[in-house]
C-alpha positions as CSV (number, residue, x, y, z in Angstrom):
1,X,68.1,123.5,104.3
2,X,71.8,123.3,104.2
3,X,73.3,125.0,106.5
4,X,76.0,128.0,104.7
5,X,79.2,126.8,105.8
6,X,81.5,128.2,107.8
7,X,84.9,130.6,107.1
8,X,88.1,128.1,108.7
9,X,91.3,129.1,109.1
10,X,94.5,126.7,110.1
11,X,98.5,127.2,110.2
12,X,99.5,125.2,106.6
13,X,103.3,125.2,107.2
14,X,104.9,122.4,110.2
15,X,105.4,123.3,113.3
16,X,108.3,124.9,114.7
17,X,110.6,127.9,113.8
18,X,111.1,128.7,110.0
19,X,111.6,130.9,107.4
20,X,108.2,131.4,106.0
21,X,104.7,130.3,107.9
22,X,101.8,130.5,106.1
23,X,97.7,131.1,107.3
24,X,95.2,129.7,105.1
25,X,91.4,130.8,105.4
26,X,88.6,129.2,103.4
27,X,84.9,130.3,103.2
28,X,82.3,132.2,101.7
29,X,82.5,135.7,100.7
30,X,86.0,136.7,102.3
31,X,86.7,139.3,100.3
32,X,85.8,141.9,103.3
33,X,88.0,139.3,105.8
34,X,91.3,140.1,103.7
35,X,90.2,143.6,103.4
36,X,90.2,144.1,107.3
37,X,93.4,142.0,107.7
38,X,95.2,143.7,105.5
39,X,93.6,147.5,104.6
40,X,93.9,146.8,100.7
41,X,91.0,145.7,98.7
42,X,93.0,142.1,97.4
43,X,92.9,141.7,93.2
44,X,92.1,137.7,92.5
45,X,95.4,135.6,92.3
46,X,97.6,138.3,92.9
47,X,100.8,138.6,95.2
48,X,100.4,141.4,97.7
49,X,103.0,142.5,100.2
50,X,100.6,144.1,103.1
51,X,100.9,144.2,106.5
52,X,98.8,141.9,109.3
53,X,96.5,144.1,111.1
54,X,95.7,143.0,114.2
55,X,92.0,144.8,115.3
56,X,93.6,148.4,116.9
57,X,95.1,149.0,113.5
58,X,98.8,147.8,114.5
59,X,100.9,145.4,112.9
60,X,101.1,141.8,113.6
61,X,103.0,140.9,111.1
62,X,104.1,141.6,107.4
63,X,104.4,139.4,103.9
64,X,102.3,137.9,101.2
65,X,98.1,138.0,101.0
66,X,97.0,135.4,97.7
67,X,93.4,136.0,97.3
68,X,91.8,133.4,95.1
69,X,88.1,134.1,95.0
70,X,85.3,130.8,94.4
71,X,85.2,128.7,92.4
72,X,88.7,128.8,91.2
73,X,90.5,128.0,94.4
74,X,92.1,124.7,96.5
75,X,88.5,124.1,98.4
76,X,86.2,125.9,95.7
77,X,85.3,128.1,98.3
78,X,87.2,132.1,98.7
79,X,90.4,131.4,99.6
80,X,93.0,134.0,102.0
81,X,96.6,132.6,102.0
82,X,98.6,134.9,104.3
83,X,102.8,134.6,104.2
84,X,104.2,135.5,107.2
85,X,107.5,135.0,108.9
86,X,107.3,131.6,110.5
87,X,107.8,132.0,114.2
88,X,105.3,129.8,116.0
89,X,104.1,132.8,118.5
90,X,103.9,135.2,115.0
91,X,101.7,132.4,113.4
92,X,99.7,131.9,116.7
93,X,99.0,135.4,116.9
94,X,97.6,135.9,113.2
95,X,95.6,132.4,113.5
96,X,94.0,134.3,116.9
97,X,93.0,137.4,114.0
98,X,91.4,135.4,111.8
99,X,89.1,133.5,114.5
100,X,88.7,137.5,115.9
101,X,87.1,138.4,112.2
102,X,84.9,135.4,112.1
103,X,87.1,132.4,111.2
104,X,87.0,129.1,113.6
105,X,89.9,126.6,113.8
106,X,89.9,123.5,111.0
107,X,89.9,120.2,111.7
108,X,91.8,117.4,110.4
109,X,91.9,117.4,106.8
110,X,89.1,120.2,106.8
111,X,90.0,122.3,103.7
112,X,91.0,118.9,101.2
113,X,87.5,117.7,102.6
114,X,85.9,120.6,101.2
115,X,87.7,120.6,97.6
116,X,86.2,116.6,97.9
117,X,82.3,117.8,98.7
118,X,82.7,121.4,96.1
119,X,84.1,118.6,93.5
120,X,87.0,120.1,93.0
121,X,88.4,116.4,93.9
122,X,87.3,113.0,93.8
123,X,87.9,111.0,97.0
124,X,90.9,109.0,95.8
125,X,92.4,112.3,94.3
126,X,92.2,113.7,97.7
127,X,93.8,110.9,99.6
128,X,96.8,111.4,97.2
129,X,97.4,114.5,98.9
130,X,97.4,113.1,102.6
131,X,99.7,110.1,100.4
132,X,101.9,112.9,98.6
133,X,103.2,114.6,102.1
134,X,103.8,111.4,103.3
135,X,105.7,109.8,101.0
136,X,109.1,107.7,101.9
137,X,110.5,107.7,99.0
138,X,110.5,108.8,95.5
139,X,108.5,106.0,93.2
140,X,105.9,106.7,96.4
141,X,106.0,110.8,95.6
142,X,106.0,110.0,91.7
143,X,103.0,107.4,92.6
144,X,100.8,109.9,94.6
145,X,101.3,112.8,91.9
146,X,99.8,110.6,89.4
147,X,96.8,109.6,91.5
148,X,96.5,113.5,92.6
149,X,96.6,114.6,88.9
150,X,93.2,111.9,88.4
151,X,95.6,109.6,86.4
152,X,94.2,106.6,89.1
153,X,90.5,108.3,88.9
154,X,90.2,108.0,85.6
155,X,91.1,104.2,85.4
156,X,88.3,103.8,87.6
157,X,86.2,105.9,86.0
158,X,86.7,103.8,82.5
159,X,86.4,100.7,84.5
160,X,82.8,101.9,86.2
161,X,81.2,103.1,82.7
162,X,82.7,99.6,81.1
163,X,80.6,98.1,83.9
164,X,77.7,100.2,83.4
165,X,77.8,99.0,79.5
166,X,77.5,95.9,80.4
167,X,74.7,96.5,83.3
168,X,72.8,98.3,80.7
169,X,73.0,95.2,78.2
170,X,72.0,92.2,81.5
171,X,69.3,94.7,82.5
172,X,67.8,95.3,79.7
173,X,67.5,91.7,78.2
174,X,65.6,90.6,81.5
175,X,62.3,91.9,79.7
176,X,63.0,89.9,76.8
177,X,63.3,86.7,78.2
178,X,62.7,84.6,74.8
179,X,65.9,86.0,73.4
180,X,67.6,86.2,76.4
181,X,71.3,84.2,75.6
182,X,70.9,85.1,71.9
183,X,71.0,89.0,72.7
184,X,73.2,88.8,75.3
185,X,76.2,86.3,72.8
186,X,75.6,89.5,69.8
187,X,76.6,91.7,71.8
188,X,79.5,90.2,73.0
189,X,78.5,90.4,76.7
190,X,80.4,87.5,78.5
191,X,83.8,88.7,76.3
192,X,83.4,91.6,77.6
193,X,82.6,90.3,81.2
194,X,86.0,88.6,81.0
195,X,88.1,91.9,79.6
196,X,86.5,93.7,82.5
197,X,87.8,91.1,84.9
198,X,91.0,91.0,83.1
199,X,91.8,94.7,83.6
200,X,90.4,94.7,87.4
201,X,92.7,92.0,88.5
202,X,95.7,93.8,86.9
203,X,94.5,97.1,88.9
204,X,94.4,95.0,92.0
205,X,97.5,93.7,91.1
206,X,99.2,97.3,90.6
207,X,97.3,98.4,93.8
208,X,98.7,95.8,96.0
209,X,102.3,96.8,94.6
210,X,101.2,100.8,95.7
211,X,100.5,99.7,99.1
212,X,103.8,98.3,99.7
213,X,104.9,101.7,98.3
214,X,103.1,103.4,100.5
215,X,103.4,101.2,103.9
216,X,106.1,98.4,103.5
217,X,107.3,96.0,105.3
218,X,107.9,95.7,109.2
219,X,110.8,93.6,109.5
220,X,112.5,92.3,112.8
221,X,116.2,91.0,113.3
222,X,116.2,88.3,116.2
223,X,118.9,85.9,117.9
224,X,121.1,85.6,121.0
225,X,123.5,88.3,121.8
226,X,126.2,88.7,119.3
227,X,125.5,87.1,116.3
228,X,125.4,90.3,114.6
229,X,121.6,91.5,114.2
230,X,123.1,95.3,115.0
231,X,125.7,94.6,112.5
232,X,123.0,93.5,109.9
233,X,121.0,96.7,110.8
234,X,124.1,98.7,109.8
235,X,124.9,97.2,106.5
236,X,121.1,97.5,105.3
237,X,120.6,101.3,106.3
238,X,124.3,101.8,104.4
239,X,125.8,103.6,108.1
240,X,126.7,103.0,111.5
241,X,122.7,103.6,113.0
242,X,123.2,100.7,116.1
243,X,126.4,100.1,118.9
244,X,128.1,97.1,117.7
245,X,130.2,95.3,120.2
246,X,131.3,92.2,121.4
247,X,130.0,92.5,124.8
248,X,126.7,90.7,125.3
249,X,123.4,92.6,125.8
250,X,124.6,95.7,124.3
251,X,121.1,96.2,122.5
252,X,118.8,97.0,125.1
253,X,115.9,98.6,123.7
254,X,114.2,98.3,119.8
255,X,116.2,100.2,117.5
256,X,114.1,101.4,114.2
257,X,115.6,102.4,110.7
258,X,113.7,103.3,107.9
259,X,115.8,102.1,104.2
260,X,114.0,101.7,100.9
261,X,114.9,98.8,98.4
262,X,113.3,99.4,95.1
263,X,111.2,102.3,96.6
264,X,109.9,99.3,99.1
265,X,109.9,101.5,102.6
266,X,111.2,98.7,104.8
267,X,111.1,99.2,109.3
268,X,113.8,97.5,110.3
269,X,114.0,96.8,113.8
270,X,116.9,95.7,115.8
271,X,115.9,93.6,118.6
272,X,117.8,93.1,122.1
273,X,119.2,89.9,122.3
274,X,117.1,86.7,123.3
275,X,118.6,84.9,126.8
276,X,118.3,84.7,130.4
277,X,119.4,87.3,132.3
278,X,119.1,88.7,135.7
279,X,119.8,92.3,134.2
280,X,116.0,93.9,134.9
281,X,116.9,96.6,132.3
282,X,117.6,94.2,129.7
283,X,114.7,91.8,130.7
284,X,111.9,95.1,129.4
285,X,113.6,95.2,126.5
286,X,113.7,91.1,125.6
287,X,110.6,91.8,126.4
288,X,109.6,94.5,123.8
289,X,111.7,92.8,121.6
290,X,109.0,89.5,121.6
291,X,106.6,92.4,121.6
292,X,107.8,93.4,118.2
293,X,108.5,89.9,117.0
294,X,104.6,89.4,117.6
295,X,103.7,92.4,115.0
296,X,106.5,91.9,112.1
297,X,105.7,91.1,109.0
298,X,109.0,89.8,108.7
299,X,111.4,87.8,110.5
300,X,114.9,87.7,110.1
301,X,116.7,84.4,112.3
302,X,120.2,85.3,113.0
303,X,122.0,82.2,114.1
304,X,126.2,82.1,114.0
305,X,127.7,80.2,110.8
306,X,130.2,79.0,113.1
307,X,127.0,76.9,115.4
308,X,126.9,73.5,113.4
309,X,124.0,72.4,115.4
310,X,121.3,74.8,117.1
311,X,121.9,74.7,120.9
312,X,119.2,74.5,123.6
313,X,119.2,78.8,123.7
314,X,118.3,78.4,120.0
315,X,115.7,75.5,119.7
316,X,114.3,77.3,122.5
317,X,114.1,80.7,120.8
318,X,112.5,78.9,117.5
319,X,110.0,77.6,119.2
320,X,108.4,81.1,120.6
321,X,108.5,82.3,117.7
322,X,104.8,82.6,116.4
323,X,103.7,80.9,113.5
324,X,102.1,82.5,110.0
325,X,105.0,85.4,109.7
326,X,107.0,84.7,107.0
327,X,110.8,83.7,108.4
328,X,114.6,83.9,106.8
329,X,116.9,82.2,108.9
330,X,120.5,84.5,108.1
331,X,123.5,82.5,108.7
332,X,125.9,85.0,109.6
333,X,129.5,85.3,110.2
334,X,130.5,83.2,107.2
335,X,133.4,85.4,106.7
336,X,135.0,83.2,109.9
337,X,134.3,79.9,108.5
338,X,135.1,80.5,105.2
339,X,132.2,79.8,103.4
340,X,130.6,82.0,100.2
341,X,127.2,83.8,100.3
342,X,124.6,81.9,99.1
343,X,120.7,80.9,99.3
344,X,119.2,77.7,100.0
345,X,115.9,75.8,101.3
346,X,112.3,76.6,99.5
347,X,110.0,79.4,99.6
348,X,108.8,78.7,103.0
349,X,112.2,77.7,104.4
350,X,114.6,79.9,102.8
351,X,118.1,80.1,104.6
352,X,120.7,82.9,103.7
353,X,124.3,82.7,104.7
354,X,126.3,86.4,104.4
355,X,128.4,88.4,106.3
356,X,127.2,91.3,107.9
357,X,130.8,92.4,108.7
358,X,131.8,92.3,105.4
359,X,128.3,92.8,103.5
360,X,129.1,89.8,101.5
361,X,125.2,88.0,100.5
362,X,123.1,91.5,102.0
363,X,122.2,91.9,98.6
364,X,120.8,88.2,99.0
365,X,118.7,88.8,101.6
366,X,118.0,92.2,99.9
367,X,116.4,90.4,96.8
368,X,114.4,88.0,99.5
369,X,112.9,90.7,101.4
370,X,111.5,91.7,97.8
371,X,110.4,88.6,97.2
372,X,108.2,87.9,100.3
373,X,106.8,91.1,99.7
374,X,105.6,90.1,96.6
375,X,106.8,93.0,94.8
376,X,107.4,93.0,90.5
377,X,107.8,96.3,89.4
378,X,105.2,97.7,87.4
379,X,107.6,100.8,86.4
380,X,105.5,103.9,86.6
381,X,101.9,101.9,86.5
382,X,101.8,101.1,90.2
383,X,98.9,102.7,92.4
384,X,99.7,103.7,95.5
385,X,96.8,102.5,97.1
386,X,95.2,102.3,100.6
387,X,93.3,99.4,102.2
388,X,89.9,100.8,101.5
389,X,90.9,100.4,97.8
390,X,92.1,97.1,97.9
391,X,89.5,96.0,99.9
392,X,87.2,98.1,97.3
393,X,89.0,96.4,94.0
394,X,88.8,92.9,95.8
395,X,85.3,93.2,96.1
396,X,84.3,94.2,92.5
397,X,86.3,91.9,91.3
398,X,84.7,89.3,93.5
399,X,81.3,90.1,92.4
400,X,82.1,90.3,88.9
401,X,83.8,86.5,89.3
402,X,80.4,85.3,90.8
403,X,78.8,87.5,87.8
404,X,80.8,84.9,85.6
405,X,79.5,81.9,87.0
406,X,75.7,82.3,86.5
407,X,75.4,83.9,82.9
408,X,71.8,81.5,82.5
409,X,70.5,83.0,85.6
410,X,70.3,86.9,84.6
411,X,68.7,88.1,87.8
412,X,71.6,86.9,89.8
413,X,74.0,88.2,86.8
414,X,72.9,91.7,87.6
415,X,72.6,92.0,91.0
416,X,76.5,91.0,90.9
417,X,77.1,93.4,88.6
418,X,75.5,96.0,90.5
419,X,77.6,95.3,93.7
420,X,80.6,95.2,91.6
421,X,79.7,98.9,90.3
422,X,79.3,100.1,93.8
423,X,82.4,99.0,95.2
424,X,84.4,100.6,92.3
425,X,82.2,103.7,93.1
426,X,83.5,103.8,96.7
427,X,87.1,104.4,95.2
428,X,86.7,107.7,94.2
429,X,83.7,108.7,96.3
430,X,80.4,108.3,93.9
431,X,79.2,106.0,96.9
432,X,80.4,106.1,99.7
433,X,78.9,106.9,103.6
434,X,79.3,109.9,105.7
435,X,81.1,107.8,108.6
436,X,83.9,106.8,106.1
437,X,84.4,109.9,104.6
438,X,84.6,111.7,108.4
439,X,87.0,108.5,108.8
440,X,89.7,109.4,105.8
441,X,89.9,112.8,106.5
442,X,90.6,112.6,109.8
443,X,93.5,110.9,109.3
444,X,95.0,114.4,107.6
445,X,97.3,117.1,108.7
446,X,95.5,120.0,109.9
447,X,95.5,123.2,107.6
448,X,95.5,120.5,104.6
């Protein structure tokens, strides 16, 4: 038999000094635990301003007790949310109660995992809580509220019973082999094989767009000393974030900004200069910066406008540089040589000339950034999407291709179709293994 789970109690608020801190408890039957806490007998959903009793009758604190008794709650389960005043010591000391009246300490993601396995949420729903406090930006927050209210689920959801339709119809013309193609052309089955695919490669699409919502780009500035990578780094976060002077090596270390174009989260990183020096403190951080360099997703070349021809420093440089990331090499300083912004070369060698002084072309580079990314705007339809769901998406829709190609041999028709159902399953948790599901939630906050 199952064993009755436990009561499990966690600070929900950040850490540090504020305002309001808030205890949540979750468990069966803990209608006596907010009783003993608080010496009221709590109504459901109602707002009561009680002290915190610690077990010798004094107060620990004093504020708001919600009691929202099961099934109507976050986890399904009785809820206790106790609002105190958020000092970290005050919020230590009422966590310490509630494991003194039966309460253990939550785990990562504890109380969302619950509301997942009491089906108060699906699995994707409940990532979009973990995506929600983590957003970047605002199409990200926008995104996550959608897949949080089911909108994403529900997709799915038609997508899986479109699938089963069609499972049903395969399956159930294998026992009538005579009529087999017949059957299978009245009821419009390979028409509908091919809107099925249609709409799962425009999820995939929207998903792919979601994830670069979600995660973006990692993109590295690199060059010699002074051809203006901390002066790039300025104009794209929109202030002064890195030293700018003329005075070689000033850069020492990786400098990180976070800016958003289109709602695209983009790590810039500004790198030290790339040269020979006897300096040992700016060696470690050439160093890092190939470090970085190895792990972008992006790189941006920095050369001088004013360099006709690259130097042995620079062929030198471009040949380190490791192959398969995708590379703009940014002619800078063309305010000095008199030349206008402008973009040039193909897709796989694009040059942009700008000043970074001036901010004359940024928006150049701004719009290739985008490009490599691979992001189209999908306006309020994109997904913000983790790998598993990709990965997920990708495979269904990989079965359902190989589905397509063998409609004369029906056995292998529905075993495709099958695999194709259970990877859309695993997006919102209808199949899915214990190890994952102790894998996503993990990844939470604790006390969500």
């Amino acid at each position: 038999m199952a064993r009755k789970p436990e009561a499990i109690a966690a600070i929900a608020t950040a850490p540090g000094r504020g305002g309001i801190g808030v205890v949540r408890i979750s468990g069966p039957s803990l209608f006596v635990f907010a009783q003993q806490i608080s010496g009221i007998e709590p109504r459901a959903r109602h707002a009561h301003f009680v002290p915190f009793l610690a077990a010798d009758g004094s107060e620990i604190d004093e504020g708001i007790l919600l009691y929202f008794p099961a099934p109507r709650s976050f986890t399904g389960e009785d809820v206790i949310e106790l609002q105190g005043h958020g000092g970290p010591v005050v919020m230590q000391m009422l966590l310490a109660r509630c494991v003194e009246l039966g309460a253990r300490l939550a785990g990562p993601g504890e109380f969302t995992q619950r509301a997942f396995l009491n089906d108060r949420l699906d699995l994707a729903q409940a990532e979009a809580v973990a995506d929600l406090i983590e957003a970047s930006s605002e199409a990200a927050a926008r995104s996550a509220v959608r897949s949080l209210s089911g909108t994403f689920s529900r997709e799915v959801g038609e997508l899986r019973e479109a699938m089963i339709d069609l499972r049903m119809l395969v399956e159930a013309t294998l026992d009538f082999p005579e009529e087999e193609l017949d059957f299978l052309q009245s009821a419009k089955a390979f028409e509908r094989t091919t809107a099925l695919w249609t709409a799962l490669s425009g999820m995939l699409d929207r998903a792919q767009q979601g994830k670069l919502l979600r995660s973006g780009l990692s993109v590295v500035l690199v060059g010699q000393p002074n051809v203006g990578k901390s002066s790039l780094l300025n104009q794209l976060a929109g202030e002064e974030r890195a030293i700018v002077t003329e005075v070689a090596g000033t850069t020492r270390d990786a400098l990180r900004e976070l800016v958003h174009i289109e709602g695209i989260p983009l790590h810039i990183i500004d790198t030290a200069g790339l040269r020979d020096t006897d300096d040992v403190v700016e060696r470690i951080g050439i160093e890092r910066a190939w470090q970085e360099v190895r792990r972008a997703d992006v790189i941006l070349r920095l050369v001088d406008a004013r360099q006709t021809e690259p130097g042995e420093e620079e062929l030198r440089i471009d040949a380190q540089l490791p192959d398969g990331i995708p590379r703009v090499v940014v002619r800078n300083k063309i305010d000095l040589v008199g030349e206008v912004p402008s973009r040039s070369g193909s897709e796989q060698a694009v040059r942009i000339a700008l000043s970074a002084k001036s901010g004359g072309g940024v928006e150049l580079l701004r719009a290739e950034l985008l490009r490599i990314a691979g992001w189209h705007s999908h306006g309020e339809d994109v997904i913000l999407a983790r790998k598993r769901h990709l990965d997920a998406l990708a495979s269904a829709l990989a079965h359902l291709g190989r589905a397509m190609e063998s409609p004369e041999a029906l056995e292998l028709m529905a075993e495709e179709l099958r695999l194709a159902h259970e990877s859309l399953s695993e997006i919102t948790g209808e199949f899915s293994a214990d190890d994952l599901l102790g894998e996503i939630f993990s990844r939470f906050c604790i006390g969500k």
